[in-house]
C-alpha positions as CSV (number, residue, x, y, z in Angstrom):
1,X,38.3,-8.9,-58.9
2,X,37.9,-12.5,-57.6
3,X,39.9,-15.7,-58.1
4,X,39.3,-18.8,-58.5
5,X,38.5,-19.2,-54.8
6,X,36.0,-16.9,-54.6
7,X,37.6,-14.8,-52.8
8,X,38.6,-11.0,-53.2
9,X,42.2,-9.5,-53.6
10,X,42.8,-7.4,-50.7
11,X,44.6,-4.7,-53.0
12,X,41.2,-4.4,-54.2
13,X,39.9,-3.3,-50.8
14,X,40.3,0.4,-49.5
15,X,39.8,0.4,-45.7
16,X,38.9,3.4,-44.1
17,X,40.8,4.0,-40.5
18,X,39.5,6.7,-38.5
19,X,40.9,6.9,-34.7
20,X,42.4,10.1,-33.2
21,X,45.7,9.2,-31.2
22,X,48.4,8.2,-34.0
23,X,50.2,5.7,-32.4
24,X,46.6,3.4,-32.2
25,X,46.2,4.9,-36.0
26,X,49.2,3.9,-37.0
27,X,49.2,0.5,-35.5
28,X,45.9,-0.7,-37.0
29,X,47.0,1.1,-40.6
30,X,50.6,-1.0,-40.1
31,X,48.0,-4.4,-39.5
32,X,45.9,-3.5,-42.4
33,X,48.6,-2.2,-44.9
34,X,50.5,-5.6,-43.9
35,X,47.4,-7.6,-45.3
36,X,47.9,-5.9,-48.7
37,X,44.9,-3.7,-48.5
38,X,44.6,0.1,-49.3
39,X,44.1,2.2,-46.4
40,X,42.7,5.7,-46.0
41,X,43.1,8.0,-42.4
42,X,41.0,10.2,-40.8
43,X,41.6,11.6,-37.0
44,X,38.4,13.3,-36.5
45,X,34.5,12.8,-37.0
46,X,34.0,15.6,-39.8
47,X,37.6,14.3,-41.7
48,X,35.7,10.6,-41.2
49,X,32.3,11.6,-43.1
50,X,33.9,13.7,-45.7
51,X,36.2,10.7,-46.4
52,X,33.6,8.0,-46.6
53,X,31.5,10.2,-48.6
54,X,34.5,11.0,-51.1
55,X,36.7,7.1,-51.2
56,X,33.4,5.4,-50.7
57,X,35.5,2.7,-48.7
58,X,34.9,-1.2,-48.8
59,X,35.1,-1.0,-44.4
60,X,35.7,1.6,-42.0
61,X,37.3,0.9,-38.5
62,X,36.1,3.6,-36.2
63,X,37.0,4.4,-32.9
64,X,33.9,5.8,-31.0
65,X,35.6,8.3,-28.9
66,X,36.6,11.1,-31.7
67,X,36.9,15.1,-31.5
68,X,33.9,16.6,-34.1
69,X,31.8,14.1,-33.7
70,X,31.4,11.0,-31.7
71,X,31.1,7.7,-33.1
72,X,27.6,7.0,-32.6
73,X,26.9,10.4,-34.8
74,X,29.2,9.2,-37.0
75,X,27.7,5.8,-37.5
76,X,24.6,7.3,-38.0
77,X,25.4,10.1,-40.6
78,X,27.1,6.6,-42.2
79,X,23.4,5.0,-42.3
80,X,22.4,7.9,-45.0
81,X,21.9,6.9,-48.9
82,X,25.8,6.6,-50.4
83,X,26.9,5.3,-47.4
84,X,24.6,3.2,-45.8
85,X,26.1,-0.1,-47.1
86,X,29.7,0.4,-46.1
87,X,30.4,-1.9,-43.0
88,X,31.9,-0.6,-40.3
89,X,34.0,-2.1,-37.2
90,X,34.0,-0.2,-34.1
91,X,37.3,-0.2,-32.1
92,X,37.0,1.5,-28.7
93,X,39.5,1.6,-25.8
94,X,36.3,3.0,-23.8
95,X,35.1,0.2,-21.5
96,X,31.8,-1.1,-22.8
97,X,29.2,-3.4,-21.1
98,X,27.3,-5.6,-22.4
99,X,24.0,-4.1,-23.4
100,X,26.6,-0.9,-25.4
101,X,28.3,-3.0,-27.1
102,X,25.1,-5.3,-27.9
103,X,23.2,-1.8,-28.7
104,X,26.3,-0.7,-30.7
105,X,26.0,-4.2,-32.8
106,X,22.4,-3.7,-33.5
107,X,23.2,-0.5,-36.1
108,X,22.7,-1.7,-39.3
109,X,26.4,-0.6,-40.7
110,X,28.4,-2.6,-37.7
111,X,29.6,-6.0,-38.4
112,X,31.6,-5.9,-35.4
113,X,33.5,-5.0,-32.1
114,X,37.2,-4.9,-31.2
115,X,38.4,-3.5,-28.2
116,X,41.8,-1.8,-27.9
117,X,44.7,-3.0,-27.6
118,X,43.8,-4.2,-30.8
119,X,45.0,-7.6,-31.7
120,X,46.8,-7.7,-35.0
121,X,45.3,-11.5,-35.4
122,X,41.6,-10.3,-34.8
123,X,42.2,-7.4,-36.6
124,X,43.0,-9.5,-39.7
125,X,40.8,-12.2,-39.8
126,X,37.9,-10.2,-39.5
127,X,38.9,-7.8,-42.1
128,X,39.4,-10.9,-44.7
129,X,36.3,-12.1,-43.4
130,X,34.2,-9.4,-43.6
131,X,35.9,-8.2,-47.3
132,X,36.0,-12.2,-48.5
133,X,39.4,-11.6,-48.8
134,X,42.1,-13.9,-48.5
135,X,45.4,-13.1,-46.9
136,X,48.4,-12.8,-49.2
137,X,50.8,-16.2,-49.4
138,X,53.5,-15.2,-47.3
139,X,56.9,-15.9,-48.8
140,X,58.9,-18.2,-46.6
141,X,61.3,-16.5,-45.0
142,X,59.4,-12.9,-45.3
């Protein structure tokens, strides 16, 4: 649903987090959840297909470096018919010159590149951006 704006609701949004160590999991899912959107989990590959096949997310934030499945198998399993039009956002603590990360953005699914330690500011914007969402008015005080 939009507002006047033109811009999205995040509650609207599910986003679709799929890294393998929990702590970076649950930081990214405490940055996303903070910006009012819905969030899905996966820790593995195979949990990451099944769950984009099944919640048909609105993004997906993958890590490249997963057990059952890397990330680049991953992104393209994602390129098939249902869920070829989900963008995704690679996050990767794996250090990555310039032609991967350039290769990596040249997938039709990726939108973009954050490298870890994710930076909750980053991490925000470009999920508003990328979603047209807005952030939430932030009480004073909250």
């Amino acid at each position: 649903m939009e507002n006047s704006s033109g811009f999205s609701n995040p509650a609207d949004k599910l986003v679709l987090i799929v890294d393998d160590d929990d702590a970076v999991r649950d930081l990214i899912e405490f940055i996303v959840k903070k910006e009012g959107f819905n969030i899905e989990r996966a820790a593995d590959g195979e949990e990451a297909l099944k769950k984009a096949r099944t919640v048909n997310p609105d993004l997906i934030l993958l890590d490249l470096m997963l057990p059952k499945f890397g990330g680049f198998e991953i992104l393209r399993e994602l390129q098939g018919d249902d869920t070829g039009n989900i963008p995704i956002v690679i996050i990767t603590g794996r250090y990555t010159d310039r032609s991967t990360s350039e290769m990596i953005k040249q997938e039709p699914n990726v939108k973009d590149f954050i490298e870890k330690p994710v930076k909750p500011q980053v991490l925000s914007s470009l999920i508003h951006k990328l979603l047209h969402t807005q952030p939430a008015l932030r009480k004073p005080g909250a």
